[in-house]
C-alpha positions in Angstrom: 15.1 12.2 -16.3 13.2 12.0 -12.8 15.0 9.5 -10.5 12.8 7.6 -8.4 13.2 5.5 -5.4 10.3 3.1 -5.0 10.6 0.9 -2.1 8.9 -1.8 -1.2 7.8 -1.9 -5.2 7.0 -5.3 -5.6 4.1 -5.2 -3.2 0.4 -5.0 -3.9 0.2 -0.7 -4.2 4.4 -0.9 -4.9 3.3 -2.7 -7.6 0.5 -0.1 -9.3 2.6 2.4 -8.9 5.6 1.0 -10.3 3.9 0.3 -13.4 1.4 3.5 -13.8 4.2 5.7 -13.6 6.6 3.6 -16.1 3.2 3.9 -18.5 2.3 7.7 -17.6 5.4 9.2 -16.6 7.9 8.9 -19.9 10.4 11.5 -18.3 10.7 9.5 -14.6 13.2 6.5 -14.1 11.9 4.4 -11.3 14.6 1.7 -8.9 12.4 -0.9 -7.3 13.7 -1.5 -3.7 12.2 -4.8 -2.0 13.3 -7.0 0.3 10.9 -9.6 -1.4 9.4 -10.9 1.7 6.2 -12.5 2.3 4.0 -10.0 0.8 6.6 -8.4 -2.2 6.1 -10.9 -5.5 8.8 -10.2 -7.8 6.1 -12.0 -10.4 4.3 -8.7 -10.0 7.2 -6.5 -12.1 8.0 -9.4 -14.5 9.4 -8.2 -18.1 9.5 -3.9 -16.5 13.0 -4.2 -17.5 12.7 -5.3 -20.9 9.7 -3.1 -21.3 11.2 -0.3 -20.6 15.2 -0.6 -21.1 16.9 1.9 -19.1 14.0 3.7 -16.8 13.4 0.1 -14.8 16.1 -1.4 -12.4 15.0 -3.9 -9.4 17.1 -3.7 -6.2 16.4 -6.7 -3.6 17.4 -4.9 0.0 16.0 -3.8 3.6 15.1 -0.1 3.5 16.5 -0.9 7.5 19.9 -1.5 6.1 21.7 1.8 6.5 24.9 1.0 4.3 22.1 -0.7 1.4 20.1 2.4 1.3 23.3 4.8 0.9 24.7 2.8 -2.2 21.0 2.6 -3.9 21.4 6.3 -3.6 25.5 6.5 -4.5 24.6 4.4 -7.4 21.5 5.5 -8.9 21.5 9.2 -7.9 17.8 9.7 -7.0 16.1 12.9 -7.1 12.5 11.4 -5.6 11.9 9.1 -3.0 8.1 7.4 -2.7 8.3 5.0 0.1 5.8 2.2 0.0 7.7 -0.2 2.0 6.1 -1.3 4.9 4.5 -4.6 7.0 1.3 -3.7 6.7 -1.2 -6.5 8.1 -2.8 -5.8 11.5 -3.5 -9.1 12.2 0.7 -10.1 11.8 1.0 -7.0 14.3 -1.3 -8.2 17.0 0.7 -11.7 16.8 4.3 -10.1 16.7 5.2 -6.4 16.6 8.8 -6.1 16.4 9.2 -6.4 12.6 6.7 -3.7 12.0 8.9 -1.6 14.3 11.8 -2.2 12.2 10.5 -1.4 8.8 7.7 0.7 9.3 9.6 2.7 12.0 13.8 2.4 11.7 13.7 1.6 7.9 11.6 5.2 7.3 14.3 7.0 10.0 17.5 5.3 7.4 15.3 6.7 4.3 14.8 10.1 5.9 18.8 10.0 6.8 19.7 9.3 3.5 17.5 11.9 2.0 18.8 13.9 3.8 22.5 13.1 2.9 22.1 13.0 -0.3 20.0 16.0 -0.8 16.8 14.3 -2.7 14.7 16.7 -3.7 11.6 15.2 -2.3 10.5 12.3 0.6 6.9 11.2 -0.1 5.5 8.7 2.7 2.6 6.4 2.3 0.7 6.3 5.2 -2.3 5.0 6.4 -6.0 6.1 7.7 -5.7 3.8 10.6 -3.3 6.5 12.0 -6.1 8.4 12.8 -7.9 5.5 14.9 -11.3 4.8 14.6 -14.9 6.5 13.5 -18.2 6.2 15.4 -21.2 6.1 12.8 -20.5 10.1 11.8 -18.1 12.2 10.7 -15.0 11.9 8.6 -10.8 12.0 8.8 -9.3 15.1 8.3 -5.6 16.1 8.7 -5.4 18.2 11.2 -6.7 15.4 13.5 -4.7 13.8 16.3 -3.3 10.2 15.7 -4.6 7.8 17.8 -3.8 4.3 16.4 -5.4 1.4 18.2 -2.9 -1.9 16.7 0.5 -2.6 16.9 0.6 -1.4 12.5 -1.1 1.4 13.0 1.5 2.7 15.6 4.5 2.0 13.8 2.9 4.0 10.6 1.9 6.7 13.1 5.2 6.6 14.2 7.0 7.2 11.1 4.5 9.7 10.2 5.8 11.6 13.1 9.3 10.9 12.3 8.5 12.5 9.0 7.2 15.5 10.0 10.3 16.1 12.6 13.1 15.6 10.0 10.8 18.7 8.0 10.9 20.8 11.1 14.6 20.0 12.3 16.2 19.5 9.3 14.0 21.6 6.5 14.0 18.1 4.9 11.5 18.1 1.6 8.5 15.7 2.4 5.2 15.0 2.2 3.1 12.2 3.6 -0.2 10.3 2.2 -3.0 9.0 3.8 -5.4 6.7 2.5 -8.2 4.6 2.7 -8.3 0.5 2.1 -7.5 -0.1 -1.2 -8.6 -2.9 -4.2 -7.7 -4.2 -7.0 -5.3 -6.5 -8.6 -1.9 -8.0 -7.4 -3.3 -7.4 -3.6 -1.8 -9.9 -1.7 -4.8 -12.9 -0.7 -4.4 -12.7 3.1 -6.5 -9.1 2.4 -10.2 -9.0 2.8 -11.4 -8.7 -0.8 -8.5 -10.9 -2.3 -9.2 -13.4 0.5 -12.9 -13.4 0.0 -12.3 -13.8 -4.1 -10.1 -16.5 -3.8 -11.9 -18.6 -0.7 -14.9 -18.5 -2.7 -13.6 -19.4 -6.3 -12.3 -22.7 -4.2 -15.6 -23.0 -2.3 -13.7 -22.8 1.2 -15.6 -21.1 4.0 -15.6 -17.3 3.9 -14.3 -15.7 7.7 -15.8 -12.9 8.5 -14.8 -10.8 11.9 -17.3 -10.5 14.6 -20.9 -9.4 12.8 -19.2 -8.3 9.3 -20.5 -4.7 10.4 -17.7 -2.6 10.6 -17.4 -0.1 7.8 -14.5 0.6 5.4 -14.1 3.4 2.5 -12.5 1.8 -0.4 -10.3 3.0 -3.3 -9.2 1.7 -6.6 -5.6 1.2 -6.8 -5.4 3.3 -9.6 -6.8 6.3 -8.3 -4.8 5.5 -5.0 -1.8 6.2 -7.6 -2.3 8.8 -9.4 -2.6 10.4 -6.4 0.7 9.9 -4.8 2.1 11.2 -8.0 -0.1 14.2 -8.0 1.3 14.8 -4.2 4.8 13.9 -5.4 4.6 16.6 -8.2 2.5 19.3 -6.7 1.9 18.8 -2.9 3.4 21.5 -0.5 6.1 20.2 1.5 5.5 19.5 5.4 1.5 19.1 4.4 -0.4 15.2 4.7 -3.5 14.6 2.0 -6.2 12.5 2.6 -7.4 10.3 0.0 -10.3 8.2 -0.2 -13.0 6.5 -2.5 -16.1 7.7 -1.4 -17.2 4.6 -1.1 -18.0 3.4 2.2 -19.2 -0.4 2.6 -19.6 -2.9 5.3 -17.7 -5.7 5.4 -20.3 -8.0 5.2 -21.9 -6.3 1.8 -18.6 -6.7 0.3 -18.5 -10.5 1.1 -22.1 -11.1 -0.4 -21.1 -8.7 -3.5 -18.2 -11.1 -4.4 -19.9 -13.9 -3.9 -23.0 -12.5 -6.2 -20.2 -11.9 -8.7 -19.0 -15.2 -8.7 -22.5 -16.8 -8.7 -21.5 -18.7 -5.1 -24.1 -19.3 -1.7 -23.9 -16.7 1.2 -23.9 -20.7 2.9 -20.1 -20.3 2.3 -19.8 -17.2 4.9 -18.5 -18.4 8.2 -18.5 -15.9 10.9 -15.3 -16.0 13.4 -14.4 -14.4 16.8 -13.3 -10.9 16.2 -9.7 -9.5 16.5 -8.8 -7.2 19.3 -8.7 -4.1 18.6 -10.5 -4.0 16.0 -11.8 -0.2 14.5 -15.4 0.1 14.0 -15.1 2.2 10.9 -12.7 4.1 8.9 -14.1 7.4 6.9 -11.6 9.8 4.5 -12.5 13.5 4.2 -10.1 14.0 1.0 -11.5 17.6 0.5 -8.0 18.8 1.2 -6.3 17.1 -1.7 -9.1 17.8 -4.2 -9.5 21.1 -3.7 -5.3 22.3 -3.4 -4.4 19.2 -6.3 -7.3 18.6 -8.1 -7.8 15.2 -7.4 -11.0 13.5 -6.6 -11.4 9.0 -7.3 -12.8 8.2 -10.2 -13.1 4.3 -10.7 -17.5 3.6 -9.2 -16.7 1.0 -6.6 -19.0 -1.2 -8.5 -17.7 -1.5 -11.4 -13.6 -1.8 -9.6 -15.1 -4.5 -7.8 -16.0 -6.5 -10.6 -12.7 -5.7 -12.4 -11.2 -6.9 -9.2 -13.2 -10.1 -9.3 -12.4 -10.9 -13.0 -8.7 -9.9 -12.9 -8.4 -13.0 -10.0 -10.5 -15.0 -12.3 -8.2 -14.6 -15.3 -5.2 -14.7 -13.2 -6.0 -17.9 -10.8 -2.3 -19.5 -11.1 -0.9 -16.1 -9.8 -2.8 -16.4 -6.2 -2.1 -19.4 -6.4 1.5 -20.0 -6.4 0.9 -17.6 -3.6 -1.1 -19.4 -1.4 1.1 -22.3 -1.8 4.0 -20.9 -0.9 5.9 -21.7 -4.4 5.9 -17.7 -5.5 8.7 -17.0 -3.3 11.1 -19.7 -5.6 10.7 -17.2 -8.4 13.3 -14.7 -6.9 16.3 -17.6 -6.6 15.1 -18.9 -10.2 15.3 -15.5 -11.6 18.5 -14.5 -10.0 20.3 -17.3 -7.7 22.8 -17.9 -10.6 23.7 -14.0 -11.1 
């Protein structure tokens, strides 16, 4: 049996991963590590445990937390680490930086240190495109690019990306790091574009859209977005990055009009706001790399993950909701205040 450490587990990809490799992956063990804060739902894993007795355990800790981390590995002696754990909203970074520096930055240098210590057999990091800055109307992101983040997220996951590669070269640490484009689909957390846009319109509340709606994001499924990191996990060569994307590039604006086609409400509702600074024009993923080394290539048609997106926040309106009020984070003290 595979150990693996998933941190930050109960978040929107934590999430998706957590649960396609408990479905796919019969030989692999996972221990959720979250520190449940505004964006990690313990909702999200409800039942794993009972699901799947013995392969599910759910740790609530700071990845940050240097003696934490050591006895998550003391205890659970894990083989694989995927770490997902991260603050991961630009607009949070522009308004206050310093906790994206502490996770994103000194909680990956205590994972690395523990890997190291304990001798894990592999350090996969989940990174981001924005690493890479931003795209003029042409061309694509490859890896061998330099980074050149332009927000105060984007720095601390360039950051860590750098961190990662230096513990390979120094230390002959075992690791591998994932880039990907903006991903959909359900549990994403509503302060997101497509969540936000779902849910605004479903309560017929105006729709804010950045500057003239025109800057350009590729998006990927969830799904595909994790079977990836499993495929790198499993086959990817150590001290490489793979690019993954969805091939599906869209404007901002013609994402906001498709959900609101979907959902049968007025383009009336969009409301268009001042921009944010710093603000990339467009992000582009040339996942050549990974397809042709790993085999992988997206398979869910935008178009139809859309729609599944849409109708999964239909049918699950009390979840977002409890969110947006605030009351999700009770579930955590309900669950386990009196253990």
């Amino acid at each position: 049996m595979t150990k693996v450490l998933v941190t930050g587990g109960c978040g929107f990809i934590g999430t998706n991963l957590v649960r396609h490799i408990l479905s796919a992956l019969s030989d692999w063990s996972v221990v959720n590590l979250d520190l449940l804060t505004y964006a990690g739902n313990l909702e999200n894993t409800a039942g794993l445990e009972d699901a799947y007795p013995g392969r599910y355990f759910f740790i609530r800790g700071d990845i940050a937390d240097p003696e934490m981390v050591q006895s998550v590995f003391e205890t659970h002696k894990i083989d694989l680490v995927l770490n997902l754990a991260a603050e991961s909203h630009v607009d949070r970074s522009i308004e206050s930086a310093s906790i994206f520096i502490r996770t994103n930055v000194l909680g990956v240098q205590v994972l690395l240190d523990t890997a190291l210590k304990y001798k894990v057999e592999r350090l996969l990091h989940v990174s981001t495109d924005e690493v890479y800055g931003s795209l003029g109307q042409d061309g694509l992101f490859t890896e061998d690019l330099p980074l050149k983040p332009n927000s105060p997220y984007s720095a601390s996951k360039a950051a860590a990306d750098l961190l990662v590669r230096s513990y390979i070269k120094t230390y002959g640490l075992d690791a591998v790091i994932t880039r990907c484009s903006n991903n959909y689909g359900p549990y994403q957390f509503p302060e997101k574009l497509i969540p936000l846009m779902i849910a605004n319109a479903l309560e017929e509340k105006d729709l804010p859209v950045y500057g003239d709606g025109r800057n350009v994001r590729d998006w990927i499924h969830v799904k595909d977005h994790c079977r990836g990191i499993v495929m790198v996990a499993q086959k990817g060569i150590s001290g490489e990055a793979y690019n993954m994307g969805g091939n599906a590039e869209k404007e901002n604006i013609e994402i906001v009009k498709d959900i609101l086609r979907s959902i049968g409400k007025p383009e009336t509702l969009i409301k268009f706001v001042k921009d944010r600074p710093g603000h990339d024009f467009r992000y582009a993923m040339d996942y050549s790399k990974i397809e042709r080394k790993l085999g992988w290539k997206p398979t869910v048609v935008f178009e139809e993950g859309l729609q599944s997106t849409v109708d999964w926040y239909i049918q699950n309106r009390p979840w977002w909701e409890r969110i947006r009020t605030g009351d999700y984070l009770a579930y955590y003290e309900r669950i386990y205040g009196n253990r």
